[in-house]
BAPANU-44714 format. One record per residue (C-alpha): residue in one letter; y, x, z. Coordinates in steps of 0.02 Angstrom, whole numbers, padded with zeros to 5 digits, always signed. Layout:
BEGIN
AYXZ
...
# end
This chain:
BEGIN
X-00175-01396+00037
X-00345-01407+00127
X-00522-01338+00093
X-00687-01432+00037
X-00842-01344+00106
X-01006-01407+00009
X-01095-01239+00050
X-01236-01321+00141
X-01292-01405-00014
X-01247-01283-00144
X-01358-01209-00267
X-01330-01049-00368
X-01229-01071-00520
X-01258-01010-00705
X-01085-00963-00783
X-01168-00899-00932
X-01138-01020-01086
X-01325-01007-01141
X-01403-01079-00995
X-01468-01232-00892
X-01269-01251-00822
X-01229-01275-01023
X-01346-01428-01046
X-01290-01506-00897
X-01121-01506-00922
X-01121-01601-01066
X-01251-01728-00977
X-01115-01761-00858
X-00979-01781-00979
X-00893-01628-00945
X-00896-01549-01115
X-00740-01590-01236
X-00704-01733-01125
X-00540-01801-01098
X-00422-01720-00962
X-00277-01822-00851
X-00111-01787-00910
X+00028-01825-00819
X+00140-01964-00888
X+00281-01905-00956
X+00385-02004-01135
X+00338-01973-01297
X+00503-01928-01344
X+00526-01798-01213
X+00357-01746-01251
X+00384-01690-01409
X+00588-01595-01374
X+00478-01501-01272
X+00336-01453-01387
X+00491-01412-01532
X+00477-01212-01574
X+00598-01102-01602
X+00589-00898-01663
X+00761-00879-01569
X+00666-00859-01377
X+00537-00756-01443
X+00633-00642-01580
X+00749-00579-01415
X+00613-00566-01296
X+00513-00496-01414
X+00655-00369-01444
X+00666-00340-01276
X+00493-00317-01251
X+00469-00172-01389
X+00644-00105-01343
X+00592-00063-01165
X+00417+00004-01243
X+00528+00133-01337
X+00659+00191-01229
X+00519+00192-01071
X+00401+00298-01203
X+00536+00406-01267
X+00588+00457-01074
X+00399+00478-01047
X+00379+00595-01219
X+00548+00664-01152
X+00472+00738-00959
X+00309+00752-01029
X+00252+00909-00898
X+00351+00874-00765
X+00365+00708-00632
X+00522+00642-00706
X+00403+00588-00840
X+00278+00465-00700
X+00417+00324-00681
X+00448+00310-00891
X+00259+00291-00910
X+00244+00184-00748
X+00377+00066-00834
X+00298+00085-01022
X+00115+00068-00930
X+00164-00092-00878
X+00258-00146-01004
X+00098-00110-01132
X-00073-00145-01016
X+00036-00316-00926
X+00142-00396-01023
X+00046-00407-01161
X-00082-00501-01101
X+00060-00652-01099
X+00115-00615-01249
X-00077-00619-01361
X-00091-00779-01233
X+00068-00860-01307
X+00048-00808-01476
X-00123-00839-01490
X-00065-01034-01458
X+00055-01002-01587
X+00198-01082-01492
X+00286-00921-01473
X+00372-00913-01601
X+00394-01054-01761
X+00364-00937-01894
X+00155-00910-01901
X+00174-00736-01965
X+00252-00682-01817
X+00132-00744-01712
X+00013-00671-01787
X+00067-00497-01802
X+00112-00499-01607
X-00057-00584-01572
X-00134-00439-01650
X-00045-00310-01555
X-00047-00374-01407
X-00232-00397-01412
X-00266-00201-01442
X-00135-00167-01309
X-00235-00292-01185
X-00400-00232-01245
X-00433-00388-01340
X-00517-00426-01493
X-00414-00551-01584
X-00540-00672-01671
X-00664-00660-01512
X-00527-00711-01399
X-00423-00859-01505
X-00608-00922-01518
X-00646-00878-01330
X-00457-00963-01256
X-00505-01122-01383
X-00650-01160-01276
X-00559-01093-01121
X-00423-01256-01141
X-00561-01363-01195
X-00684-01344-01053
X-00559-01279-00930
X-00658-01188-00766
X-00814-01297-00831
X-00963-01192-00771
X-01085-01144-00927
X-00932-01185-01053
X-00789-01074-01003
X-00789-00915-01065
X-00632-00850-00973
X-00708-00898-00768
X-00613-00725-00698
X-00689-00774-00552
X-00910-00858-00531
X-00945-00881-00346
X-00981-00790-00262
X-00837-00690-00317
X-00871-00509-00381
X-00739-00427-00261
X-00778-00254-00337
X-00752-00282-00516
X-00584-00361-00456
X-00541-00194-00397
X-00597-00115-00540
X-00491-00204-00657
X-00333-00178-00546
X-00351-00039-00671
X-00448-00110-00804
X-00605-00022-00778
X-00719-00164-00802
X-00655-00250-00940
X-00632-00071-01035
X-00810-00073-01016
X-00837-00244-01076
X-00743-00192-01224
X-00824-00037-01262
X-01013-00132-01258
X-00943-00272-01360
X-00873-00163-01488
X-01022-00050-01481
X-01114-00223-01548
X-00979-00294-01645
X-00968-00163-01783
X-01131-00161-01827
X-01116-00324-01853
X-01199-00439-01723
X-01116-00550-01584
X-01212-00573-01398
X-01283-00752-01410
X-01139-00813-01298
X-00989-00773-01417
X-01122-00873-01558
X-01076-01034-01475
X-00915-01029-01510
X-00858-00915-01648
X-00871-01026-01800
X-00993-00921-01941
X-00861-00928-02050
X-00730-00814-01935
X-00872-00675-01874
X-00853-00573-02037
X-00666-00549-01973
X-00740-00494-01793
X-00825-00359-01871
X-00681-00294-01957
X-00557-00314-01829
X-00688-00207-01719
X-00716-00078-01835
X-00525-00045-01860
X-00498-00055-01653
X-00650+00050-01661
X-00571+00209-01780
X-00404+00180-01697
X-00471+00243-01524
X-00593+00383-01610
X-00422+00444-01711
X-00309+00454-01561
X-00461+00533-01441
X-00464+00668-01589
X-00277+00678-01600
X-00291+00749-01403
X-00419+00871-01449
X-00358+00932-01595
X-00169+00963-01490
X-00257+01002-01327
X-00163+00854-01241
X-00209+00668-01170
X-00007+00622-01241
X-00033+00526-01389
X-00156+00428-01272
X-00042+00415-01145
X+00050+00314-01280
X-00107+00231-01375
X-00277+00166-01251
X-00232+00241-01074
X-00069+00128-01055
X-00202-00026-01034
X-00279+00066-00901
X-00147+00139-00808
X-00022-00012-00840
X-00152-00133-00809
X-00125-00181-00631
X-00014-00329-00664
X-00127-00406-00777
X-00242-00456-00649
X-00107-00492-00532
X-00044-00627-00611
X-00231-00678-00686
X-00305-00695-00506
X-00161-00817-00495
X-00211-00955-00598
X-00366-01019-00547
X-00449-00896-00428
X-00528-01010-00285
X-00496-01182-00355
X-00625-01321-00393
X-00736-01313-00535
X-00790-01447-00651
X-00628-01557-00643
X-00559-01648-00765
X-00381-01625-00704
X-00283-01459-00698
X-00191-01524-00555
X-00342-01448-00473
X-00384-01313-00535
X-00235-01215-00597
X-00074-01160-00487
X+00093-01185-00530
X+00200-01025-00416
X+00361-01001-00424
X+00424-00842-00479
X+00566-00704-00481
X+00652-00678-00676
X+00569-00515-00701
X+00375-00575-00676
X+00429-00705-00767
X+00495-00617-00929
X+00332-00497-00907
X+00218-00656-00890
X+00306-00756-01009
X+00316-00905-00893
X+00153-00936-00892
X+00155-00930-00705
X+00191-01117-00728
X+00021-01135-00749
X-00047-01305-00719
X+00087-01373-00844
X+00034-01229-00966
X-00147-01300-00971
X-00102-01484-00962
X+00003-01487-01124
X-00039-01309-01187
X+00074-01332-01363
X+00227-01331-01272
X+00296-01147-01289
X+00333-01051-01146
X+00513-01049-01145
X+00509-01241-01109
X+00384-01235-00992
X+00514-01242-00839
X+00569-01395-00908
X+00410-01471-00951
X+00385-01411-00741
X+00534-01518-00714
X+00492-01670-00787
X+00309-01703-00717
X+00326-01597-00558
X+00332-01758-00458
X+00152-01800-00523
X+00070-01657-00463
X+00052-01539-00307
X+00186-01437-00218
X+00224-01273-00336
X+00178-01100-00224
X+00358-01032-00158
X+00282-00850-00217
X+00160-00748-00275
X+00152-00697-00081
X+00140-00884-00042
X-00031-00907-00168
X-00110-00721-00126
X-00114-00803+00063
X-00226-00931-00005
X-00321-00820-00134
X-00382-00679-00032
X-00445-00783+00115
X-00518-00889-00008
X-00629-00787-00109
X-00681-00681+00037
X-00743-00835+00088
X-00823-00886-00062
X-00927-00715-00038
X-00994-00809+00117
X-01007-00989+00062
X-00996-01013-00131
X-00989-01207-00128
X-00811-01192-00015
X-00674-01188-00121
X-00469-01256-00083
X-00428-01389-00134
X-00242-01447-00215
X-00166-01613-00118
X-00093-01715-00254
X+00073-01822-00171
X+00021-01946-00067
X+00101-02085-00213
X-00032-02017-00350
X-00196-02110-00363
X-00360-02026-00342
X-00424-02012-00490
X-00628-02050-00541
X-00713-01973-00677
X-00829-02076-00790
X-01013-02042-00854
X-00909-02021-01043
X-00806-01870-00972
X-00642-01989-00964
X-00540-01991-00806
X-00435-02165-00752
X-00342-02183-00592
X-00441-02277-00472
# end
């Protein structure tokens, strides 16, 4: 992998989705265009996008299994330190890994049955400090207009890169604000004018009920610890996303943190890492990111297949999360310095260049 500097030439960026960085996107084709995909047979294609509740009913179990025994150890020790590694385990298991699991059943590829989707979705969301509409609506655009500056909503990372509000959310401190401001707004019933490009009219009425109920749920269990003189049922309920947070933004920083921007191919600007069984049952495989974005219906459990099958086409997977935080870090402390610099992915030598057209298409050249 090697690094493109265009910092002598580079001009301060927009990422909001209301300004001049909006318009010019879709000048340049870049909005809703068409993205490469690697080749791969139709047949094949579509085992892989097949669902199945099987995967997702046991890890599922799993999942809320772990929640229960970790929480009843923690409810167990409550007042003494035997009590910090059930909540460290339960912290995690409720702030981290279910920010994979709204992702994956927000796509509802999880699981076959919708329902269950759905009712995980909405979970995970409150555990993740998500509001469920805003963010199906928000991830929509996110695949659509993937790192495209002034159309994604989800850029974790402008340049030059906010290195303190990354610290901040190793605990979730910023984006616990962000929630509490766009709640604050949300149940009176008004969006910010960037969520108004793209939450359809029709779905807002449902943002302003789901914040409303998020809303009571946190004023109920904040009086629950008043009225018992104890922060335990929020040790259970709200704090979990802040002090279980941490792996949430390890894994996040992962997939696209100091890549290129305004690419039509995911190639560059997603990484694919390699990773041990237990980050990958907590992240849902979704560390196999680049195929993730470039056919996001298959579901995650065939995702290291899907990796199999096209891994030829694209560039050489990270070894480990070690092996892609040795790229990050230097990276974005570098982007602090020179925005326009950014690393760039070295597809095999065998894969054409590819060139993208004034229409927002992309053909080999």
């Amino acid at each position: 992998m090697t690094a493109q500097d265009f910092s002598a030439d580079y001009q301060k960026r927009d990422y909001s989705l209301v300004g001049f960085e909006t318009q010019r996107a879709i000048e340049r084709g870049l909005a809703t265009a068409q993205w490469y995909q690697c080749p791969i047979g139709r047949k094949e294609l579509k085992e892989l996008m097949r669902r199945s509740d099987g995967p997702a009913l046991r890890d599922a179990a799993i999942w809320f299994g772990a929640l229960a025994l970790s929480g009843l150890g923690g409810w167990y020790f409550w007042g003494t330190w035997a009590c910090v590694p059930f909540f460290l385990v339960y912290g995690v298991l409720y702030g981290s890994a279910s920010d994979s699991r709204w992702h994956e059943c927000g796509h509802r590829t999880a699981f076959k049955t919708t329902w269950m989707n759905d009712v995980v979705y909405a979970i995970a969301c409150f555990m993740i400090l998500r509001e469920p509409t805003v963010w199906r609506w928000s991830h929509t655009r996110h695949h659509t207009d993937t790192i495209i500056v002034g159309r994604d909503p989800e850029i974790a990372v402008p340049r030059p890169p906010d290195i303190l509000g990354l610290v901040l959310n190793i605990f979730a401190l910023k984006s616990a604000w962000s929630l509490a401001k766009k709640l604050a707004l949300h149940v009176q019933g008004k969006l910010d004018p960037e969520e108004a490009t793209f939450i359809p009219e029709m779905e807002r009425p449902k943002v302003f009920r789901e914040a409303r109920i998020m809303t009571a749920i946190f004023l109920g269990v904040a009086l629950w610890c008043v009225a018992i003189g104890s922060i335990l049922p929020a040790m259970f309920i709200g704090l979990p996303s802040i002090y279980g947070g941490f792996m949430t933004i390890f894994f996040g920083l992962t997939q696209h943190a100091g890549l290129d921007e305004d690419v039509l191919d995911h190639r560059l600007n997603s990484r694919t890492i390699y990773m041990n069984p237990v980050f990958r049952f907590l992240y849902l495989n979704m560390n196999y990111h680049v195929e993730h974005h470039m056919f996001p219906m298959v579901p995650y459990h065939a995702l290291p297949r899907l990796h199999a099958a096209i891994k030829d086409d694209c560039p050489t997977p990270y070894a480990s999360c070690w092996d892609a935080y040795k790229e990050i870090i230097p990276a974005l402390l570098r982007q602090r310095r020179e925005p326009g610099w950014y690393v760039k992915r070295q597809l095999p030598s065998h894969v054409a260049p590819l060139d993208v057209g004034a229409a927002g298409t992309v053909a080999a050249e």
